[in-house]
SEMARPA-737915 format. One line per 5 residues: number of its first residue (from 1); their letters; for each residue x, y, z of N, C-alpha, C. Coordinates in pm, 1 decimal, padded with zeros to 6 digits. Example, Ala and Ser with C-alpha at 12.3 -4.5 7.8 and 13.67 -1.06 7.14 Angstrom:
1 = as = 01319.0,-00569.0,00780.0,01230.0,-00450.0,00780.0,01320.0,-00330.0,00780.0 | 01285.0,-00225.0,00708.0,01367.0,-00106.0,00714.0,01290.0,00003.0,00787.0
//
This chain:
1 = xxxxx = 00903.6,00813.3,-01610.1,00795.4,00721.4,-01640.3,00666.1,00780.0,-01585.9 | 00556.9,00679.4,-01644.8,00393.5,00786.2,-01590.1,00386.4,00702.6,-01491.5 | 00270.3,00746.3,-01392.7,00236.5,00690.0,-01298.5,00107.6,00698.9,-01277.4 | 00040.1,00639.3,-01300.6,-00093.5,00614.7,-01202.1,-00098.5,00564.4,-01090.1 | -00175.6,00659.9,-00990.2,-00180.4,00619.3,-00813.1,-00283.5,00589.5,-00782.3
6 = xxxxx = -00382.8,00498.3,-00809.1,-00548.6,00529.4,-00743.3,-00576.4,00489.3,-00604.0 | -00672.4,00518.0,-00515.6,-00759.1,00403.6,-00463.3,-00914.6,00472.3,-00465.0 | -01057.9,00403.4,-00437.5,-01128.0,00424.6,-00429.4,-01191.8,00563.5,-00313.8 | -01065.4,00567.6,-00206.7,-01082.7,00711.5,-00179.6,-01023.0,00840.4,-00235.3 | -00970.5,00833.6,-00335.7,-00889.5,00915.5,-00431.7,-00756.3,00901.5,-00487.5
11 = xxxxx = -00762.9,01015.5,-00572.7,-00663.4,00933.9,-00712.2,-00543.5,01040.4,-00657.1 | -00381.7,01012.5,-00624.6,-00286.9,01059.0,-00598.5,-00185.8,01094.8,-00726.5 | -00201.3,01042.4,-00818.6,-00112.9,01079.1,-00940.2,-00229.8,01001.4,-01083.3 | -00227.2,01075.0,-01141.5,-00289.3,01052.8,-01298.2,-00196.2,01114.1,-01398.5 | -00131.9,00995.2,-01431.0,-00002.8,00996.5,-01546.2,00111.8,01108.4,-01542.9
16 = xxxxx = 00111.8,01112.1,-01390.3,00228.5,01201.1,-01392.4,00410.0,01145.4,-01383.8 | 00482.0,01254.1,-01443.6,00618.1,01168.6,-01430.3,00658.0,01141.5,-01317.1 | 00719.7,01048.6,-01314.6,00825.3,01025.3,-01170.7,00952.0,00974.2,-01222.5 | 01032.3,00979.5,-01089.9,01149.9,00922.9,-01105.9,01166.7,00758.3,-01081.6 | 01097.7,00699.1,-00967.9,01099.7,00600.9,-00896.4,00989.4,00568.7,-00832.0
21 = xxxxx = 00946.5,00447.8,-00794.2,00832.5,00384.9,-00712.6,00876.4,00288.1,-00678.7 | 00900.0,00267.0,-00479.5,00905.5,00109.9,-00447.2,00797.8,00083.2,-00373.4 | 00740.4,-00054.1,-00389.5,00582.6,-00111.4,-00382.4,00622.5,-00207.9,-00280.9 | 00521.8,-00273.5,-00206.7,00559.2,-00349.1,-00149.8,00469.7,-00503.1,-00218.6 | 00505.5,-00600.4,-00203.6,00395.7,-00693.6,-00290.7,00411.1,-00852.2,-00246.8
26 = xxxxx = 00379.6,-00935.4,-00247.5,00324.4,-01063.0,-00192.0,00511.9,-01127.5,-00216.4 | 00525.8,-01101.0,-00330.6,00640.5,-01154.0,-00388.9,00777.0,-01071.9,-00355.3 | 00756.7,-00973.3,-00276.3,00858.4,-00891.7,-00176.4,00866.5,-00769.8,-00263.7 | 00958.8,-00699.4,-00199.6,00912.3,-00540.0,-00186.8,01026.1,-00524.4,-00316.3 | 00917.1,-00413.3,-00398.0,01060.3,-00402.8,-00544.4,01050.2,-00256.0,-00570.5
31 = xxxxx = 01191.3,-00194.3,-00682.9,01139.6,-00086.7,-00694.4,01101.4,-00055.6,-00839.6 | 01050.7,00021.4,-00882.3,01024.6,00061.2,-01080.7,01100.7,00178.0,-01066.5 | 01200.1,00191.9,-01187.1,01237.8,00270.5,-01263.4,01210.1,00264.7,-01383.1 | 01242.8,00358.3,-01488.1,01232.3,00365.5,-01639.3,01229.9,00240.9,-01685.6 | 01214.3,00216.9,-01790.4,01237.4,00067.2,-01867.0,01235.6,-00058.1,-01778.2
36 = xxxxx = 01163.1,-00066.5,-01646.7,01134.4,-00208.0,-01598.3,01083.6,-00287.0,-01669.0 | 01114.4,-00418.1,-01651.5,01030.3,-00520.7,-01729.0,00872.4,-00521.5,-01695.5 | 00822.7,-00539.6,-01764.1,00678.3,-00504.2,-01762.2,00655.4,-00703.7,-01653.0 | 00546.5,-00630.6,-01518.1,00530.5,-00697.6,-01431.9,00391.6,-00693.1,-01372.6 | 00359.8,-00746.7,-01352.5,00196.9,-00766.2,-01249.7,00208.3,-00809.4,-01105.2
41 = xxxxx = 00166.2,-00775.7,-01037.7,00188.4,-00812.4,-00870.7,00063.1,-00738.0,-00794.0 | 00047.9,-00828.3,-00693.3,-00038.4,-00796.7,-00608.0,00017.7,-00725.1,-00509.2 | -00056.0,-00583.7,-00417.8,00000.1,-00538.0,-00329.8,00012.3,-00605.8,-00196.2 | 00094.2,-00606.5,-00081.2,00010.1,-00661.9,00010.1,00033.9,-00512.1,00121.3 | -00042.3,-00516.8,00250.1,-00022.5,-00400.1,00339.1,00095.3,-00317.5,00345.9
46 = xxxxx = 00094.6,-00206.2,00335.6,00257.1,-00170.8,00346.5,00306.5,-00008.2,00291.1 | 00378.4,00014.8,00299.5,00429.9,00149.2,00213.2,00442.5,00137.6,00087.9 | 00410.8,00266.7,-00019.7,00454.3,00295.4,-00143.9,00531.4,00382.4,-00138.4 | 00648.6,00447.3,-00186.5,00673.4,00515.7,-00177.7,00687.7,00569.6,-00366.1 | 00676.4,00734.6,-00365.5,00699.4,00742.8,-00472.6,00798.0,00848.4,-00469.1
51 = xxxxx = 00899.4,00846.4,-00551.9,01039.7,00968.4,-00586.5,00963.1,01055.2,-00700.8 | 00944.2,01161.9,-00721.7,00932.6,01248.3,-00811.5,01075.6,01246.1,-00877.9 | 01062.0,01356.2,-00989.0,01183.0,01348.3,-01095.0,01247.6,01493.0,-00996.5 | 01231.0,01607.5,-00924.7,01293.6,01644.4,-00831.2,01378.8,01588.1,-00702.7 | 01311.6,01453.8,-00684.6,01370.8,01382.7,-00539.3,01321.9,01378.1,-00463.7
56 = xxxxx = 01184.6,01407.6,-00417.7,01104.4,01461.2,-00328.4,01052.2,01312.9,-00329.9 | 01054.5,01247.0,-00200.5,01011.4,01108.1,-00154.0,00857.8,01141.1,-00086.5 | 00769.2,01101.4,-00158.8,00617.6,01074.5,-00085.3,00600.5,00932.2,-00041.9 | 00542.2,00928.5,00037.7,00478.5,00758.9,00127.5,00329.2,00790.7,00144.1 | 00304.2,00648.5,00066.0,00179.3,00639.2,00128.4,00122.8,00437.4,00149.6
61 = xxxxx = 00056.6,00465.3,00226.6,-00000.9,00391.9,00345.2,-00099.3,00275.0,00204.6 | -00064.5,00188.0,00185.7,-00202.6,00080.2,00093.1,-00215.4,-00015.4,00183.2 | -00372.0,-00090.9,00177.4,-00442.6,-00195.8,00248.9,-00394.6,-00289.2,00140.8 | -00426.8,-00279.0,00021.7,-00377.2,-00389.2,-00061.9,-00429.0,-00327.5,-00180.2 | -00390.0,-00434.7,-00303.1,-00454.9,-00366.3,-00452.7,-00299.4,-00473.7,-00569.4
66 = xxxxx = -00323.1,-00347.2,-00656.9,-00227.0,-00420.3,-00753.3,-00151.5,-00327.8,-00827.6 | -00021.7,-00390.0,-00860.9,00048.5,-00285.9,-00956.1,00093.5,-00332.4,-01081.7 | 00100.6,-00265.4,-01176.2,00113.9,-00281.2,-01316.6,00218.5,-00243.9,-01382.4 | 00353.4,-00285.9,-01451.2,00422.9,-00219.1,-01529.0,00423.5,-00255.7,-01669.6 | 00372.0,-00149.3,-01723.3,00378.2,-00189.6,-01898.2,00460.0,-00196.8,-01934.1
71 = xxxxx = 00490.7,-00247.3,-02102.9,00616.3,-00236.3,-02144.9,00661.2,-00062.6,-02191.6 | 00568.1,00024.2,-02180.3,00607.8,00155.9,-02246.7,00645.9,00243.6,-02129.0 | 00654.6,00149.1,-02010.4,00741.9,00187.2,-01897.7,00648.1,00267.2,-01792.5 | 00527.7,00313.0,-01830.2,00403.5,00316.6,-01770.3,00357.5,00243.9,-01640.6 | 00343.9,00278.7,-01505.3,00261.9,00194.3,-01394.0,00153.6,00272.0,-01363.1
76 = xxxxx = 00049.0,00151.4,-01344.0,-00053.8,00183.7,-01258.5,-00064.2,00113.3,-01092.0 | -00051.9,00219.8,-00996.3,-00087.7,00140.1,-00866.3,-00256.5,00154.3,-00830.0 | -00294.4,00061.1,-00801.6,-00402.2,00070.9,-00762.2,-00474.2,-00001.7,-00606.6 | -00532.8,00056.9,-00573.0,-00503.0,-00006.8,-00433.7,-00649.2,-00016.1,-00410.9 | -00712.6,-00060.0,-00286.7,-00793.7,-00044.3,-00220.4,-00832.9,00054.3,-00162.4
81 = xxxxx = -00743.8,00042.5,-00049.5,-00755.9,00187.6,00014.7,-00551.8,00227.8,00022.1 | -00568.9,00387.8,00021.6,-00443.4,00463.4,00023.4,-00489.2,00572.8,00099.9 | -00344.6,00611.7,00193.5,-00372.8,00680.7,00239.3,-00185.7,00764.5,00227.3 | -00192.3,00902.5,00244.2,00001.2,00994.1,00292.3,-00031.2,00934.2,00451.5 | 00079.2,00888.6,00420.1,00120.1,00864.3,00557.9,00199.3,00967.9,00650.6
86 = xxxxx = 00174.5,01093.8,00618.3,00144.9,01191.5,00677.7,00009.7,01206.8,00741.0 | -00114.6,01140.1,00688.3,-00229.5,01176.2,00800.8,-00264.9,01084.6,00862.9 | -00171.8,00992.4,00861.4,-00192.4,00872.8,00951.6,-00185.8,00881.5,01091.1 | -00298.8,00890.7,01195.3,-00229.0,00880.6,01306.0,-00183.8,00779.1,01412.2 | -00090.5,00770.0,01465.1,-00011.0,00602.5,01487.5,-00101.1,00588.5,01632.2
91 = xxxxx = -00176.8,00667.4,01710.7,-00218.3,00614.8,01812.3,-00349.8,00575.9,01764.8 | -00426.3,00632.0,01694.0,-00545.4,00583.4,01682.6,-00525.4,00395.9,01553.3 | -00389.9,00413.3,01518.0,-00354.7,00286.3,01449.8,-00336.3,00184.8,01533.0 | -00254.0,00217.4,01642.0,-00279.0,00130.6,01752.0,-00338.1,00105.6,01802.6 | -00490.4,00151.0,01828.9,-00609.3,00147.9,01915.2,-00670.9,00043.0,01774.7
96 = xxxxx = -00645.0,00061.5,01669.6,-00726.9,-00012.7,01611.0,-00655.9,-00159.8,01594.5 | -00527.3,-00154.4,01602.3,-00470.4,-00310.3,01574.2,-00478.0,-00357.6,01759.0 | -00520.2,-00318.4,01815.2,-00530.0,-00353.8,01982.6,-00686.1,-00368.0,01942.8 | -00800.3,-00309.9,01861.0,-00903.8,-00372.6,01864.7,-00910.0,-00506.5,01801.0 | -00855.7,-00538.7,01645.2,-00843.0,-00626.6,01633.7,-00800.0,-00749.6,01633.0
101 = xxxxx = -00652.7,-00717.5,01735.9,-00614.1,-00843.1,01792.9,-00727.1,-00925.6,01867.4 | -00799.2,-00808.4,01950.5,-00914.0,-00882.0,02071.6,-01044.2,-00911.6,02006.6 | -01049.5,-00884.8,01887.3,-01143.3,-00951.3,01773.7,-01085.0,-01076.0,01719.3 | -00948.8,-01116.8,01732.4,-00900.5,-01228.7,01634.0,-00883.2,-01328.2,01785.8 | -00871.0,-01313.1,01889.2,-00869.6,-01365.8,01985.2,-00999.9,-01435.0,02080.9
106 = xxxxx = -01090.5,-01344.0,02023.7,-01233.1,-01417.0,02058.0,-01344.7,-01438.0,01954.8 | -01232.7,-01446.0,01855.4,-01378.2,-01512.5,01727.3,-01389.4,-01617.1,01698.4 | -01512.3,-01706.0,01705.8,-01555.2,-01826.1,01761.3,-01534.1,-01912.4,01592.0 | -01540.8,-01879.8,01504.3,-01588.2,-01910.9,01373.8,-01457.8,-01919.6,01267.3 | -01460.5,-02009.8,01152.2,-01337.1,-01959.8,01089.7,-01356.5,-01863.8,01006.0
111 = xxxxx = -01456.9,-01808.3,00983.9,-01478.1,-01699.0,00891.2,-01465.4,-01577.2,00954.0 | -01489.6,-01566.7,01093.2,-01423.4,-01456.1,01199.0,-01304.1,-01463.0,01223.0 | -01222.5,-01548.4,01232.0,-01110.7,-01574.6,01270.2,-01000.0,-01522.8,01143.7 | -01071.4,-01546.9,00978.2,-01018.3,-01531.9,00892.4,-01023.7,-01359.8,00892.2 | -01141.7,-01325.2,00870.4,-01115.9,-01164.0,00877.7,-01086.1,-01088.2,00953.6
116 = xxxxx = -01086.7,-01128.2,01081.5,-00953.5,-01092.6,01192.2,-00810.0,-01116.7,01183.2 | -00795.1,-01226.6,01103.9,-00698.4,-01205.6,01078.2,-00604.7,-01085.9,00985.2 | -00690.7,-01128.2,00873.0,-00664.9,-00998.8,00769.4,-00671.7,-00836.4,00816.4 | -00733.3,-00812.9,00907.5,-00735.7,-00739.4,00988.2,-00671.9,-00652.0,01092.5 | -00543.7,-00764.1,01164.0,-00406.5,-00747.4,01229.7,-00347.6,-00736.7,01139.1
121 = xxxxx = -00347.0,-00793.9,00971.8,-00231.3,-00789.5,00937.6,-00227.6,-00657.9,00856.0 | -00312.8,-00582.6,00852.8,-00324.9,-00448.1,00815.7,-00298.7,-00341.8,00921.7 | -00371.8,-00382.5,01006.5,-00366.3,-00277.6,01120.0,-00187.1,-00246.2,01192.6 | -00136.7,-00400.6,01164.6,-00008.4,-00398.2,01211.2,00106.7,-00334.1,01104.4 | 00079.6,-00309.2,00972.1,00136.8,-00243.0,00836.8,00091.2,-00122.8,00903.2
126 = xxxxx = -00006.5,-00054.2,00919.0,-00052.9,00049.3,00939.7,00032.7,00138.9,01052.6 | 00032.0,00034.6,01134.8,00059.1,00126.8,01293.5,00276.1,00089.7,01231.0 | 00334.5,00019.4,01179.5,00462.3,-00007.0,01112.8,00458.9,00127.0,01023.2 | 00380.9,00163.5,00961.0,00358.4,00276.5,00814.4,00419.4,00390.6,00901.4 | 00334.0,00410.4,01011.9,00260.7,00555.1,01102.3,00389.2,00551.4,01197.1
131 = x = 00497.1,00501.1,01239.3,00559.1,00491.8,01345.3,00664.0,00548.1,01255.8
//
């Protein structure tokens, strides 16, 4: 099947074959093969992983976004931000979900409180991704 990989810091696959892709998504973590039923889902923080048609397992790291399966067996992932979770590094992931816990812990407001939240719950996918 093709694959499209985007995020706004760069594009990881443009219609290349694969074997497999499991996503992670609001509605729990699934995988695409050939002929999936054509599906829409939102990403939420978490691993992608993709199988090439060799076997070769890549991971990578999404903040969030969306994935697409057509019926001609075609996906597009698209994310926000992506990152290989190969250049992830898990201490500076932890320094950042240890910043924003102490951002979600002293924000006075619910609109601080809300994007602190969203905030741990990335940082904590992240430093989970990187470990």
């Amino acid at each position: 099947m093709k694959l499209t990989f985007a995020a706004a810091n760069k594009t990881f696959y443009d219609a290349a074959v694969v074997r497999q892709i499991d996503v992670p998504s609001f509605s729990g973590a699934f995988g695409i093969l050939a002929k999936h039923v054509p599906t829409l889902a939102v990403l939420k923080p978490g691993v992608v992983q993709v199988t090439d048609n060799d076997g070769k397992l890549t991971k990578y790291f999404v903040s969030s976004g969306s994935v697409t399966v057509n019926e001609d067996s075609s996906v597009q992932v698209l994310a926000e931000e992506a990152h290989n979770i190969e250049d992830i590094d898990v201490t500076e992931a932890r320094q950042l979900l240890s910043k924003y816990q102490s951002e979600l812990s002293s924000a006075s407001s619910d609109k601080a409180k809300a994007e602190a939240a969203i905030a741990v719950e990335v940082a904590e996918a992240l430093v989970k991704a990187a470990e």
